[in-house]
Backbone as a chain_set.jsonl record, in Angstrom:
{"seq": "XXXXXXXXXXXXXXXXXXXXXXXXXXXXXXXXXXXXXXXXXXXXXXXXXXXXXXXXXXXXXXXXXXXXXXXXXXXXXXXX", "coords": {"N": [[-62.859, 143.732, 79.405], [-60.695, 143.16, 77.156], [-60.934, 143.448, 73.669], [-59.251, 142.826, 71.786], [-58.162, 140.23, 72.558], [-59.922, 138.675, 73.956], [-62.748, 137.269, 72.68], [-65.227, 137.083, 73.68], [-65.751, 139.736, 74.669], [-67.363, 142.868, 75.657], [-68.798, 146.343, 74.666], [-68.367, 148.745, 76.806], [-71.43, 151.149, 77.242], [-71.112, 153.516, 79.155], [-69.206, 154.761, 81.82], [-68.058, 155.628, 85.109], [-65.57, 157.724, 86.072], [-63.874, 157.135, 87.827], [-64.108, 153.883, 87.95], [-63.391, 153.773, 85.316], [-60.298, 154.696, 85.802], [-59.839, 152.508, 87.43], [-59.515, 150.587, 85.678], [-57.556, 151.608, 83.596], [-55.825, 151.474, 85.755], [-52.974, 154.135, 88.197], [-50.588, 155.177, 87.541], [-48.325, 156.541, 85.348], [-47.79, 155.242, 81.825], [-45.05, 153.335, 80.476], [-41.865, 153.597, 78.773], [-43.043, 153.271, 75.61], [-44.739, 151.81, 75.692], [-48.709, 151.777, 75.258], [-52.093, 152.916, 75.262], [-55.711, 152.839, 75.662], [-57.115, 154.832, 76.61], [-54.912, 157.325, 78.303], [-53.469, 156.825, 81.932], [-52.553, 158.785, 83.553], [-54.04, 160.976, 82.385], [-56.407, 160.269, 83.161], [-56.31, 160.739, 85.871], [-56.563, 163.319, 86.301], [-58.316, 163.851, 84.775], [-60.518, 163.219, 86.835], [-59.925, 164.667, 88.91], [-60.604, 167.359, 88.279], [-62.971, 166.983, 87.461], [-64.227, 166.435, 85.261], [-65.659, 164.941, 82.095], [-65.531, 162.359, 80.119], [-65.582, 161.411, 76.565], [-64.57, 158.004, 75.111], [-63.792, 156.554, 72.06], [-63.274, 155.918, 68.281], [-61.472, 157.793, 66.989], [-60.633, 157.64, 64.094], [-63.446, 157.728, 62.624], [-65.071, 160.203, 61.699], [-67.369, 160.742, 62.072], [-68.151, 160.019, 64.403], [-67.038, 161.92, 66.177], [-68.006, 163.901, 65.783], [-70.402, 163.392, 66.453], [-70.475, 163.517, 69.114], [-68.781, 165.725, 69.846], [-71.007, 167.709, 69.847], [-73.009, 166.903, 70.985], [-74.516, 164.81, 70.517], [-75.927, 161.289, 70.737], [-73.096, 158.864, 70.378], [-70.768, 156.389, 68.946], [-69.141, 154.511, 71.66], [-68.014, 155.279, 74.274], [-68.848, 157.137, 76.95], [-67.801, 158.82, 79.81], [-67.917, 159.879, 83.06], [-67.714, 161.822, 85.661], [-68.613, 160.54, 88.922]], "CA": [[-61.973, 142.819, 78.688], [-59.983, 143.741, 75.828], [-62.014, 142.93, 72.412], [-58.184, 142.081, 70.834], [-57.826, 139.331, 73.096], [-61.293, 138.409, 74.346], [-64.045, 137.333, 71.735], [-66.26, 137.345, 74.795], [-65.508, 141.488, 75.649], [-68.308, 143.687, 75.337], [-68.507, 147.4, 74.739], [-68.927, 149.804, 77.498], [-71.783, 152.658, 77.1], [-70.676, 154.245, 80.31], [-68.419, 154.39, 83.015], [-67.624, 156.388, 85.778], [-63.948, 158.37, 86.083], [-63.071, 156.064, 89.244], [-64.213, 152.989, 87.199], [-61.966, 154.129, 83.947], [-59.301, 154.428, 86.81], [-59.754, 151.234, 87.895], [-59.119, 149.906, 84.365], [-55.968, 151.876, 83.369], [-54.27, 152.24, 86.866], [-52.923, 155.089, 88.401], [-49.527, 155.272, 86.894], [-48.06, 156.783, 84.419], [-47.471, 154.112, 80.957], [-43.865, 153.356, 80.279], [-41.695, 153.739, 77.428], [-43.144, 152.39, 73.814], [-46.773, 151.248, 76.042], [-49.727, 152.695, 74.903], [-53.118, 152.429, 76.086], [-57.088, 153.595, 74.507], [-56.916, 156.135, 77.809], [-53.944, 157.581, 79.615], [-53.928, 156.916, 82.929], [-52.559, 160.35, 84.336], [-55.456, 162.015, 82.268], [-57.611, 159.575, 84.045], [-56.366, 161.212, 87.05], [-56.915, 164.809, 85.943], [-60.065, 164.268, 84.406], [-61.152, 162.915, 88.248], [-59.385, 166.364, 89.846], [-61.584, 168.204, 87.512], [-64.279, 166.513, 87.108], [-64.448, 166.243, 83.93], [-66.484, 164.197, 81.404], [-64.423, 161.877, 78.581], [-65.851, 160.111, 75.409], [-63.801, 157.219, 74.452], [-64.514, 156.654, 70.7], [-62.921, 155.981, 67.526], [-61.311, 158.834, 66.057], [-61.302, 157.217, 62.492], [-64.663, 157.345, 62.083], [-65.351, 161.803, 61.802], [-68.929, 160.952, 62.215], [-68.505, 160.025, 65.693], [-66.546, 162.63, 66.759], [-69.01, 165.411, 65.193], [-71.417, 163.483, 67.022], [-69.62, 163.716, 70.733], [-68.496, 167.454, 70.528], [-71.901, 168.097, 69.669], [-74.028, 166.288, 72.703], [-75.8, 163.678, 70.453], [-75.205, 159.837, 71.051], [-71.949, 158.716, 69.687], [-70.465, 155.137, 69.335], [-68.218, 154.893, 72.162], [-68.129, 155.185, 76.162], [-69.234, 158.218, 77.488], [-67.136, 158.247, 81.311], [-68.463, 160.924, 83.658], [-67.384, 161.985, 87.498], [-69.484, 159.988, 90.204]], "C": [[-61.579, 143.447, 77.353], [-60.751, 142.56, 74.534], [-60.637, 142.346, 71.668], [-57.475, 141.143, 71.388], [-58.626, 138.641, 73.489], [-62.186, 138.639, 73.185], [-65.227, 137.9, 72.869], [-66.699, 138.843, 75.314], [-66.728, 142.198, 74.977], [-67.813, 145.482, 75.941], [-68.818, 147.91, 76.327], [-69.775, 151.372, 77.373], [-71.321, 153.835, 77.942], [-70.133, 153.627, 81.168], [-68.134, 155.476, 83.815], [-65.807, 156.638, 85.835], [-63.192, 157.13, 86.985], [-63.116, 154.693, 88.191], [-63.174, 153.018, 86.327], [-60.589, 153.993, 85.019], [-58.73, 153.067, 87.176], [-59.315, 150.191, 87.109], [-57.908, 150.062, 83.776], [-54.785, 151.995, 84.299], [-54.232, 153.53, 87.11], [-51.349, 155.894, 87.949], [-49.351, 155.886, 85.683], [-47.354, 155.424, 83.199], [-45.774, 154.485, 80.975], [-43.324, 153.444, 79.317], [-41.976, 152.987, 76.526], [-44.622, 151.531, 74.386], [-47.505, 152.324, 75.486], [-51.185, 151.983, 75.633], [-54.14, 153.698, 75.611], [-56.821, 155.38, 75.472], [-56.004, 156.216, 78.827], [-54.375, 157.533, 80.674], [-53.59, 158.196, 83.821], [-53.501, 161.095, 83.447], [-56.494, 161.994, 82.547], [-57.779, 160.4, 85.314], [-56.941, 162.807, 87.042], [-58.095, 164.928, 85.746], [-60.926, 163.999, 86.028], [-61.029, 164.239, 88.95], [-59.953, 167.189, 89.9], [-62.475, 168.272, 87.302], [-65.297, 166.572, 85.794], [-65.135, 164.804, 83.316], [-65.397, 164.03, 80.114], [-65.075, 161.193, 77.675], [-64.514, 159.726, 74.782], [-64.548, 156.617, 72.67], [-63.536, 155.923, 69.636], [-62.61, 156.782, 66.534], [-61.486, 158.73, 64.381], [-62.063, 157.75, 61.865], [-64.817, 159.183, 62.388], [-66.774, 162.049, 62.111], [-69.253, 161.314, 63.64], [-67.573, 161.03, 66.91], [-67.374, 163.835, 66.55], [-70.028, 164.82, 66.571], [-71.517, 163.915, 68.576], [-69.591, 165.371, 71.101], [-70.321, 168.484, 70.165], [-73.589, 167.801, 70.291], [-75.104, 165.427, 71.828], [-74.953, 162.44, 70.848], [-74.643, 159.718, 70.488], [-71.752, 157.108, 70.132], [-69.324, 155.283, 69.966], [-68.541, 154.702, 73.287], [-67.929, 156.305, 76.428], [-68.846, 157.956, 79.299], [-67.55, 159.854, 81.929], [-67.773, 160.647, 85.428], [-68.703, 161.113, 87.809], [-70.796, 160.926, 90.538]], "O": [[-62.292, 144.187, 76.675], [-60.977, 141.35, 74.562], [-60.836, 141.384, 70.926], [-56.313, 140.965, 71.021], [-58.169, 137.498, 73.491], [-62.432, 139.747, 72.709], [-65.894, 138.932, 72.802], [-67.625, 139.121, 76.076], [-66.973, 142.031, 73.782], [-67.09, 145.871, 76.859], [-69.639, 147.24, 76.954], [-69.198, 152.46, 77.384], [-71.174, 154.966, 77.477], [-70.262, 152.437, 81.458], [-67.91, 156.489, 83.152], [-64.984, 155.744, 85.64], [-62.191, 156.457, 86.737], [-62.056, 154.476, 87.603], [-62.14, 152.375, 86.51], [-59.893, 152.991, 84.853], [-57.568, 152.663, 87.207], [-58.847, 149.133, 87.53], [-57.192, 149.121, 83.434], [-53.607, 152.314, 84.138], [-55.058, 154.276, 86.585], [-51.166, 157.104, 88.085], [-50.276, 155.775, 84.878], [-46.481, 154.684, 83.652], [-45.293, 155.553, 81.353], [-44.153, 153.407, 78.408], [-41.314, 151.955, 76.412], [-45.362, 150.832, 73.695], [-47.113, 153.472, 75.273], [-51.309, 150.944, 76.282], [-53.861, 154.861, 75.32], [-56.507, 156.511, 75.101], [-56.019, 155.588, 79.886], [-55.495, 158.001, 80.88], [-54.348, 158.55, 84.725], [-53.799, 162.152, 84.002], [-57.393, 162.833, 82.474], [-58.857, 160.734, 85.805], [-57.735, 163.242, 87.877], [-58.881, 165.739, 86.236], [-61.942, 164.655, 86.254], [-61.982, 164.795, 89.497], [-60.137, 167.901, 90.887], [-63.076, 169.29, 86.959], [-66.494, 166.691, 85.531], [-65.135, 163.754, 83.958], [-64.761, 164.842, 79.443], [-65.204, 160.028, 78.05], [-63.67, 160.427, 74.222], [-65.732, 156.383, 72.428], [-62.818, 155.135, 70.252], [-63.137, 156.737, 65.422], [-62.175, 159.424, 63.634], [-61.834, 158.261, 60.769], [-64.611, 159.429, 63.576], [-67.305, 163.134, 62.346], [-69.994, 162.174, 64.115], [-67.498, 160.865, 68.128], [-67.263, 164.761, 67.354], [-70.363, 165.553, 67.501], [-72.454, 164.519, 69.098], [-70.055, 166.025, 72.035], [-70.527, 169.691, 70.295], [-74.719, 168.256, 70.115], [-76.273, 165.29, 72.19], [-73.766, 162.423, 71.174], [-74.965, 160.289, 69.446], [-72.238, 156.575, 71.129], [-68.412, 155.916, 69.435], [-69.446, 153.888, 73.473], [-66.795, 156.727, 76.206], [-69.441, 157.117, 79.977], [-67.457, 160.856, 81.22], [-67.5, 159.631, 86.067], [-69.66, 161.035, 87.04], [-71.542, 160.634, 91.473]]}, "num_chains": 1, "name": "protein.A"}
């Protein structure tokens, strides 16, 4: 659930790629949408099997902490 529409929404520590998928679609956004995670990099990161932290760039702490493999505030999304 979206936290800017839902009091009720709680974070996600993790999610799987398919999961994240399942949340943004498989589409590409349209003109002047936006969204936390593209959904064609959703798809790529699945192709690849790649690993995504969703985060808050803002904050420089938690991006040091991510590219650097400690816990970070955020959602850590991994292949299956």
């Amino acid at each position: 659930a979206d936290p800017r529409t839902n009091e009720d929404a709680e974070p996600f520590e993790t999610l799987t790629l398919v999961e994240l998928q399942n949340i943004t679609g498989k589409e590409a956004l349209g003109p002047g949408q936006s969204a936390a995670v593209d959904p064609i990099a959703v798809n790529w990161a699945i192709d690849c099997g790649l690993r995504i932290g969703v985060l808050d760039g803002r904050d420089i702490r938690r991006i040091e902490d991510a590219l650097e493999g400690r816990p970070f505030e955020g959602t850590l999304v991994q292949p299956e």
